[in-house]
C-alpha positions as CSV (number, residue, x, y, z in Angstrom):
1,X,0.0,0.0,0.0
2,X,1.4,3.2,-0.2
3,X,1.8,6.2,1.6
4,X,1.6,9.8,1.4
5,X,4.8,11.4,1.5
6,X,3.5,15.2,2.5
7,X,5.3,17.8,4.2
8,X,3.4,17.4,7.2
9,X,4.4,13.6,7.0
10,X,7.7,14.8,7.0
11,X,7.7,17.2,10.3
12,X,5.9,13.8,12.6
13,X,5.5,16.0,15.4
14,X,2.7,14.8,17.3
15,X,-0.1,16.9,18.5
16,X,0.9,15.3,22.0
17,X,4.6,16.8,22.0
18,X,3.7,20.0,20.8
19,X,0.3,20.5,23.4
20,X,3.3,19.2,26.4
21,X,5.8,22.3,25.0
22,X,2.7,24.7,24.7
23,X,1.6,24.0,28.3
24,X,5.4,24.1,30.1
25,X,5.6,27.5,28.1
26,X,2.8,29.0,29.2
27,X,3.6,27.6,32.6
28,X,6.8,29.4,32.4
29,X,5.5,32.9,30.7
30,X,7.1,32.4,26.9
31,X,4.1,32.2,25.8
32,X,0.7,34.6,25.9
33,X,-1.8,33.2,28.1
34,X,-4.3,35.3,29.9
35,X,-2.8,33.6,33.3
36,X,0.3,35.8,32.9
37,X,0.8,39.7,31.3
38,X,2.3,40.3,28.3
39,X,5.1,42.5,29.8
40,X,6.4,39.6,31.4
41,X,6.2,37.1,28.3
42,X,8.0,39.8,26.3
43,X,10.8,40.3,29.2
44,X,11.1,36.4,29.0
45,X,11.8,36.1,25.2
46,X,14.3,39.0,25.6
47,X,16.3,36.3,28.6
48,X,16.2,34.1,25.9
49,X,17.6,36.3,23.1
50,X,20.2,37.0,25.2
51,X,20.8,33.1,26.1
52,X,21.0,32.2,22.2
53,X,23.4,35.3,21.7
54,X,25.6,34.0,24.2
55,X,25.2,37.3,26.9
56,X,23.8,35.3,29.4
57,X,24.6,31.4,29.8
58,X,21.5,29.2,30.7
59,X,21.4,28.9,33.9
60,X,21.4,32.5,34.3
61,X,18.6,32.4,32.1
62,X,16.4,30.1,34.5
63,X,16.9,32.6,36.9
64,X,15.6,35.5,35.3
65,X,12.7,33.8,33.8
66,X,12.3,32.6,37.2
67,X,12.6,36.4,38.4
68,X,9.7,37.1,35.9
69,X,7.5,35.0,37.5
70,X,8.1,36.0,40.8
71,X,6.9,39.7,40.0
72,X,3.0,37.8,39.0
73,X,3.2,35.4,42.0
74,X,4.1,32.7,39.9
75,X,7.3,30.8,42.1
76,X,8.9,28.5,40.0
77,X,12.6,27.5,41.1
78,X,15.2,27.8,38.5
79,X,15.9,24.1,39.1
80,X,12.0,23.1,38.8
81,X,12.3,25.1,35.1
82,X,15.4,22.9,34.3
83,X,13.2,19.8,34.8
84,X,10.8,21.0,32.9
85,X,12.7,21.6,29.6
86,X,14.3,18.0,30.4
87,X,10.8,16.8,30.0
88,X,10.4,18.1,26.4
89,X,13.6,17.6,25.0
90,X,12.3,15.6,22.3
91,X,11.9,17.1,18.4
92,X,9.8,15.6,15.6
93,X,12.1,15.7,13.0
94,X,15.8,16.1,12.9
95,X,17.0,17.1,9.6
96,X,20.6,16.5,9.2
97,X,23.1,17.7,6.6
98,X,25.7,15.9,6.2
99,X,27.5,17.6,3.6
100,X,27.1,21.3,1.9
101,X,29.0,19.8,-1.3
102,X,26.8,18.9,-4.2
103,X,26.9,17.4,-7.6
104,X,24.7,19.3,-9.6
105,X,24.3,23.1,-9.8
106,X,20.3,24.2,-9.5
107,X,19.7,27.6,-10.4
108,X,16.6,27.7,-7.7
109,X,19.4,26.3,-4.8
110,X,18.6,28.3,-1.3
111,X,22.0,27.1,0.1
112,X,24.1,28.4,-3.1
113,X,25.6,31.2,-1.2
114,X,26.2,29.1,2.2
115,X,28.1,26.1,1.0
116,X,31.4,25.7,2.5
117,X,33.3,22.0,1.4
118,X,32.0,20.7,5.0
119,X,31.3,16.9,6.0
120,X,29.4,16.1,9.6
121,X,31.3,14.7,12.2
122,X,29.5,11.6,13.5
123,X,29.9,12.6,16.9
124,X,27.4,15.3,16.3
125,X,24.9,12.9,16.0
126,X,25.7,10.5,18.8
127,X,25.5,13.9,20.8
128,X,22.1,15.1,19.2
129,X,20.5,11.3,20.2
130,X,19.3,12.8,23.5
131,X,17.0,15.0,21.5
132,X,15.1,12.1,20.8
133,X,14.0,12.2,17.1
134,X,11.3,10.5,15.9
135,X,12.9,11.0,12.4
136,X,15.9,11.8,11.2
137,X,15.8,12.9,7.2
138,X,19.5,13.1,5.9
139,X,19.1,16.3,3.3
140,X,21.3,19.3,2.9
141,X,22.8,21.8,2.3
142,X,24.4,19.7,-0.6
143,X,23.8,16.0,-1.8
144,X,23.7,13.9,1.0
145,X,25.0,10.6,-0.8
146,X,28.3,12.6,-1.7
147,X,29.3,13.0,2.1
148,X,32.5,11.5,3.3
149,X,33.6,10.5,6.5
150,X,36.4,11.7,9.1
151,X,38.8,9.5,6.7
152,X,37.5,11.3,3.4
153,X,35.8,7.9,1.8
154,X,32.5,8.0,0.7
155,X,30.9,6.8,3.6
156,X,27.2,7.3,3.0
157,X,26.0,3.8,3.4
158,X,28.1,3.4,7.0
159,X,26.7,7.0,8.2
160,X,22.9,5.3,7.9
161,X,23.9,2.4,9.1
162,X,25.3,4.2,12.5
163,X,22.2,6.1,12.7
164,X,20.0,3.2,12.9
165,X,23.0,1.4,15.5
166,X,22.5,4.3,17.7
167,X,18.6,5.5,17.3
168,X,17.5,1.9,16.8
169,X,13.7,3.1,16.9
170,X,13.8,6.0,15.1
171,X,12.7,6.6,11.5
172,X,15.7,7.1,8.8
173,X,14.7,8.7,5.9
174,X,17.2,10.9,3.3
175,X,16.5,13.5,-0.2
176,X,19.0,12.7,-3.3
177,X,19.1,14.4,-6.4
178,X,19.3,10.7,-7.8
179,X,22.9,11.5,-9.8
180,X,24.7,8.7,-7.4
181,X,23.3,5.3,-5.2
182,X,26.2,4.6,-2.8
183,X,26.8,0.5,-2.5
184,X,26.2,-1.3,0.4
185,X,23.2,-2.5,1.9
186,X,22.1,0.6,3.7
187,X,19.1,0.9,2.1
188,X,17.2,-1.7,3.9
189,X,17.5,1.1,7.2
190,X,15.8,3.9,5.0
191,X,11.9,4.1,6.1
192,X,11.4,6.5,3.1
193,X,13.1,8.8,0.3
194,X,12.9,12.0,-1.6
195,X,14.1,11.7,-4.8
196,X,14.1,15.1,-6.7
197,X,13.3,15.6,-10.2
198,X,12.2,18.6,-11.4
199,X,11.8,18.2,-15.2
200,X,10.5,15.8,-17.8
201,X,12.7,16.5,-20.8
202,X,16.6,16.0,-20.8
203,X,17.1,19.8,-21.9
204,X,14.8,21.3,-19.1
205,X,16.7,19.2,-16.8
206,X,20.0,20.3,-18.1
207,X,19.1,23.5,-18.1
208,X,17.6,23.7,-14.2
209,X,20.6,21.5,-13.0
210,X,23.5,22.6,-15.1
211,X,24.3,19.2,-16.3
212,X,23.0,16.5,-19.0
213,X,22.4,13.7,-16.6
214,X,18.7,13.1,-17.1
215,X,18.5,9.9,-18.6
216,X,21.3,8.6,-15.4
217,X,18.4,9.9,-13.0
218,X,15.5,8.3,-14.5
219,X,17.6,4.9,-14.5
220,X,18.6,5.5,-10.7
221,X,15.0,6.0,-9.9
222,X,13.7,3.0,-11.4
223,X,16.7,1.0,-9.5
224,X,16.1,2.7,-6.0
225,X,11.8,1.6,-7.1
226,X,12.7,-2.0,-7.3
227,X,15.3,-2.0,-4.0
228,X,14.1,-2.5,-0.3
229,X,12.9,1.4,0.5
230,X,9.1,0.5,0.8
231,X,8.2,4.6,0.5
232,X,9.4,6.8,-2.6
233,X,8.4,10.6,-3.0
234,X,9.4,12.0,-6.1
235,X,9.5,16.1,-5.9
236,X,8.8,18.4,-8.8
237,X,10.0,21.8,-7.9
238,X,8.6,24.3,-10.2
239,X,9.0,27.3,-11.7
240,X,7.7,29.6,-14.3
241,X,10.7,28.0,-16.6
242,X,9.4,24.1,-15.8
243,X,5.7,24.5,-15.4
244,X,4.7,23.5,-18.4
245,X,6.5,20.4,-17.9
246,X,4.8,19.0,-14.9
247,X,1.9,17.1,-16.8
248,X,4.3,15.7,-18.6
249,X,6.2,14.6,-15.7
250,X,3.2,12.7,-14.1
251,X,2.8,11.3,-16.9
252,X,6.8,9.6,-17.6
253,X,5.9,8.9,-13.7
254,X,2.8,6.8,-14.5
255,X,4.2,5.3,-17.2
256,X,8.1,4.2,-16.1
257,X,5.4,1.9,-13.3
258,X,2.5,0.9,-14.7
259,X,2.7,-2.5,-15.5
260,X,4.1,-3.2,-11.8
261,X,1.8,-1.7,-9.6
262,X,3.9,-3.4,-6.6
263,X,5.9,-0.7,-7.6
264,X,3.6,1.9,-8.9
265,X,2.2,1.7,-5.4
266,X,5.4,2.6,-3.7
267,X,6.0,5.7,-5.2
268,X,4.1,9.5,-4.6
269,X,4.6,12.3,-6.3
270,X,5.1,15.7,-4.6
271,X,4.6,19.1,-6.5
272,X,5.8,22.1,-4.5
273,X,6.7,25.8,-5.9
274,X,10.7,26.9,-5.7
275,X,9.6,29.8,-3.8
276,X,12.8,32.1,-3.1
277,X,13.5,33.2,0.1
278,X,15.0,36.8,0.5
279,X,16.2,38.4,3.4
280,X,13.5,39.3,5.2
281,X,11.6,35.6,4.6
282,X,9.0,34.9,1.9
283,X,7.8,37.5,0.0
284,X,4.6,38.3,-0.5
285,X,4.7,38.8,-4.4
286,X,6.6,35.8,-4.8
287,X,3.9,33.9,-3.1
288,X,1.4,35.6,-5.4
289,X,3.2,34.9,-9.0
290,X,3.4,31.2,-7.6
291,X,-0.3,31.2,-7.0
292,X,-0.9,31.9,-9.9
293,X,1.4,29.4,-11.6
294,X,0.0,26.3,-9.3
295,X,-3.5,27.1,-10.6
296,X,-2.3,26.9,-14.2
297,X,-0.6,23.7,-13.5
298,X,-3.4,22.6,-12.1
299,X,-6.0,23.1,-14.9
300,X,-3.2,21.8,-17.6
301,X,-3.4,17.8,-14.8
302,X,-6.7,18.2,-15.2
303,X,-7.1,18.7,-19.1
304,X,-4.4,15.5,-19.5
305,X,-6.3,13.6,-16.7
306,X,-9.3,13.6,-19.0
307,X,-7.2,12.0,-21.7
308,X,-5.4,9.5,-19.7
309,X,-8.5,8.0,-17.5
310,X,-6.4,5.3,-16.2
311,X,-4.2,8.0,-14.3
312,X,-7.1,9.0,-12.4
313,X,-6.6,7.2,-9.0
314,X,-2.8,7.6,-9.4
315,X,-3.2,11.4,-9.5
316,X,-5.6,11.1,-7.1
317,X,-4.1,8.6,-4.0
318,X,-0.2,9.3,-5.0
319,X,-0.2,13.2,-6.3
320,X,-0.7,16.3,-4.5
321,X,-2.2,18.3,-7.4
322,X,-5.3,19.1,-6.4
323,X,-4.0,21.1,-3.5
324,X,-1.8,23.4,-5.9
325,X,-4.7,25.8,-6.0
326,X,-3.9,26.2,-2.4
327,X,-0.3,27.4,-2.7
328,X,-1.5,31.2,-2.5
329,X,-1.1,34.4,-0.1
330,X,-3.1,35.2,2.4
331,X,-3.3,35.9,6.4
332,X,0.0,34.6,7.6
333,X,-0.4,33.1,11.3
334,X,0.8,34.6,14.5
335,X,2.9,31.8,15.8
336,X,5.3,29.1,14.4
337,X,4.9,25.3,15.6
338,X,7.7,23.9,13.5
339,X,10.2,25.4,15.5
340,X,8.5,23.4,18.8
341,X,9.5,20.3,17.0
342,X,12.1,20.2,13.9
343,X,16.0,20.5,14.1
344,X,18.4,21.7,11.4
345,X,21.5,19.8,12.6
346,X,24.6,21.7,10.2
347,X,28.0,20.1,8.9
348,X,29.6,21.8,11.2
349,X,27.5,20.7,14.2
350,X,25.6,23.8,14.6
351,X,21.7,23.6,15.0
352,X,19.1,25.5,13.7
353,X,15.3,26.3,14.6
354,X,13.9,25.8,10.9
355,X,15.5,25.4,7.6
356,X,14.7,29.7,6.9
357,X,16.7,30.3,10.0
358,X,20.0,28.6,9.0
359,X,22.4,31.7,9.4
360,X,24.8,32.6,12.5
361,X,22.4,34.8,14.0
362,X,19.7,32.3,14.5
363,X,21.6,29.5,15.6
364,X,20.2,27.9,18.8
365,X,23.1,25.6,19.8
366,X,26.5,24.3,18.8
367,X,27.1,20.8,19.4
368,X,30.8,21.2,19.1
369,X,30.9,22.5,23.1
370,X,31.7,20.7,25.8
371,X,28.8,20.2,27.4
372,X,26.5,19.2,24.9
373,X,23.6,18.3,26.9
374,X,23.6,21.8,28.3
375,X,23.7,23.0,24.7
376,X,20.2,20.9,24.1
377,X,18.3,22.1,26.5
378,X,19.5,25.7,26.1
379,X,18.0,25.1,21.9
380,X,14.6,23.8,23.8
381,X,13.7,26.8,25.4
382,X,15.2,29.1,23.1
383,X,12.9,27.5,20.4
384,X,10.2,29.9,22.2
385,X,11.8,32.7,20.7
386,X,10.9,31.2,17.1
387,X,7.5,29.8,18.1
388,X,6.4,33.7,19.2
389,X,7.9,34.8,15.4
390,X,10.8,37.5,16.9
391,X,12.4,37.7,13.8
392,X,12.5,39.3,10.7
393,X,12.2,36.3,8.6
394,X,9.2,34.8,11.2
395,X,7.5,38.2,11.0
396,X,7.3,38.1,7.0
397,X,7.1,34.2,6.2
398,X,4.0,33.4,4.3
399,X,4.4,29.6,4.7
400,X,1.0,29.5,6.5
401,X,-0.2,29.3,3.2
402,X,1.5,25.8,2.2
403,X,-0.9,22.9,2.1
404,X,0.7,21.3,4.5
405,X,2.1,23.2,7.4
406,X,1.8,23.1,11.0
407,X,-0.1,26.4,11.1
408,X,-3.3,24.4,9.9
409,X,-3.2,22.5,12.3
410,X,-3.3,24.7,15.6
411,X,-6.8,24.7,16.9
412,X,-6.4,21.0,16.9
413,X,-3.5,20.8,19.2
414,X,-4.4,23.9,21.6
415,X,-7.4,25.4,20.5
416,X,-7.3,29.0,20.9
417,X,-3.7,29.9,21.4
């Protein structure tokens, strides 16, 4: 049977982990409640700008939050707050990169300007265990499958296979750009893939990745299909350049599986916009141009649906087209729940509150310091600052609007925040 491969698949943070953060934060004033004034939430979230800046260390921090909440009556013990944050140190999703260096050369690539020839130390992983992942999704920066190890061998394969020796429950999933399958037999500890595409014709695919190796994808596809991963997403980033392509591309998708629905069933196809991110986040005519581009996309699926009836229940069980019409702009929430849950662990051990947020000044821990744990559980509660959007890329992010994000589900998890 197989298995939708969405963004919100992606992020497994359960309502359950996210209601337990919500309530220790409004517990501890980082978050607006009507139990506690806003003066005192804002004076919190300033402690903890100063904790991820490095002004204060974090046990200083406890104490001033704990200051805070002695001015409404609230007495809470620095100690009984470090508890607390031990309680929650858990995360959805932890996505690792293992390497910023890359074999292709996408025009539309958000981590262009930040590649450095970096590869993870392993260590940083045995050290981020403790946050608990309930999945770990090897992606980058660059191409995962090109990532070498501290003795500079292609050691792809062995870095999944010491995930799964040392998170034994967790899920292992990874994105390629398909160019490379590293040997061993690693993949029978992937729970899932990404496998990106982006174009249906050997020129557009050229011309999007800067080089010819189309027909090399398409084969490495079909071989990663017929392997042991039971779960395949396919992406389809588009633009105004490859739009007119997608049809097309569900349709070379549909065909290369057909006559093997064993295998047909294992793969989905995901169709998201390469919305760039400037500066100051998402912006808002960006959002609209692509809005307008998903609903054309959308009508030319439905116009070759009609043709090619025995697509129907493949577009409709293993596509997301139909919510294309819903990448558009509109009210952009007041707080963030990814950050309450997802990880961006860096090559250079450095972690990160969401995958807009991967520059110096937003990094909420650095696993290369001695006392990791401390490290952790300062990135839990500093997560707050992220949650409550105090940053110029929260404040302008229009990512509410995707299909599938964590805004859309909020009155489910806490009702009325």
């Amino acid at each position: 049977m197989h298995r939708k491969l969405t963004s919100a698949g992606q992020m497994r943070c359960e309502y359950e982990l996210w209601s337990r953060k919500l309530s220790i934060g409004r517990t501890l004033g980082l978050v607006p409640t009507s139990d506690i004034s806003l003066d005192i939430v804002r004076d919190n979230l300033v402690h903890l700008e100063f904790l991820r800046d490095d002004r204060i260390d974090y046990a200083e921090a406890l104490e001033l939050i704990s200051e805070s909440l002695a001015r409404e009556n609230v007495n809470i013990p620095s100690a009984a707050i470090d508890d607390m944050i031990k309680t929650v140190l858990q995360i959805g999703m932890l996505e690792i990169h293992p390497s910023d260096v890359c074999n292709l050369d996408c025009y539309f690539c958000s981590f262009k300007e930040r590649r450095k020839r970096i590869f993870l130390n392993p260590d940083m992983i045995m050290k981020s265990r403790r946050l608990r992942p309930r999945v770990v999704w090897l992606s980058g920066g660059g191409e995962p499958t090109v990532y070498r190890g501290p003795k500079k061998a292609r050691d792809f394969g062995k870095l999944v296979l010491y995930i799964r020796d040392i998170l034994p429950s967790t899920e292992i999933a990874f994105a390629t750009n398909g160019v490379e399958i590293p040997p061993g037999n690693w993949q029978c500890e992937i729970d899932w893939m990404r496998f990106s595409f982006d174009a249906a014709s050997p020129e557009t695919y050229a011309h999007l990745k800067g080089r010819d190796v189309f027909d090399v994808v398409r084969q490495n596809l079909r071989t990663y299909v017929m392997g042991p991963v039971p779960y395949i997403g396919v992406g389809f980033l588009f633009t105004e350049e490859n739009m007119n392509e997608v049809a097309e591309f569900l349709s070379m998708m549909f065909d290369m599986f057909q006559d093997q629905s064993d295998l047909l069933n294992k793969v989905n196809v995901l169709l998201r916009p390469a919305l760039p991110a400037g500066k100051d986040g998402w912006a808002e005519e960006s959002v609209r141009s692509i809005h307008k581009i998903s609903l054309s996309v959308q009508k030319k699926i439905e116009a070759m649906r009609s043709k090619k009836p025995r697509m129907g229940e493949f577009l409709e069980e293993q596509t997301n087209y139909k919510a294309l019409g819903s990448y558009g702009p509109g009210l952009p929430s007041e707080f963030c729940l990814v950050p309450l849950g997802y990880r961006v662990l860096r090559g250079d051990g450095t972690l990160y509150p969401c995958i807009l947020h991967v520059d110096a000044s937003s990094m909420v821990a650095d696993l290369n310091k001695q006392d990791s744990f401390v490290e952790l559980k300062k990135e839990e509660i500093v997560s707050f600052i992220y949650y409550n959007k105090r940053s110029a890329l929260c404040k302008n992010c229009l990512m509410s609007q995707h299909p599938y994000n964590a805004h859309r589900i909020y009155a489910e998890v806490c009702g009325e925040i």
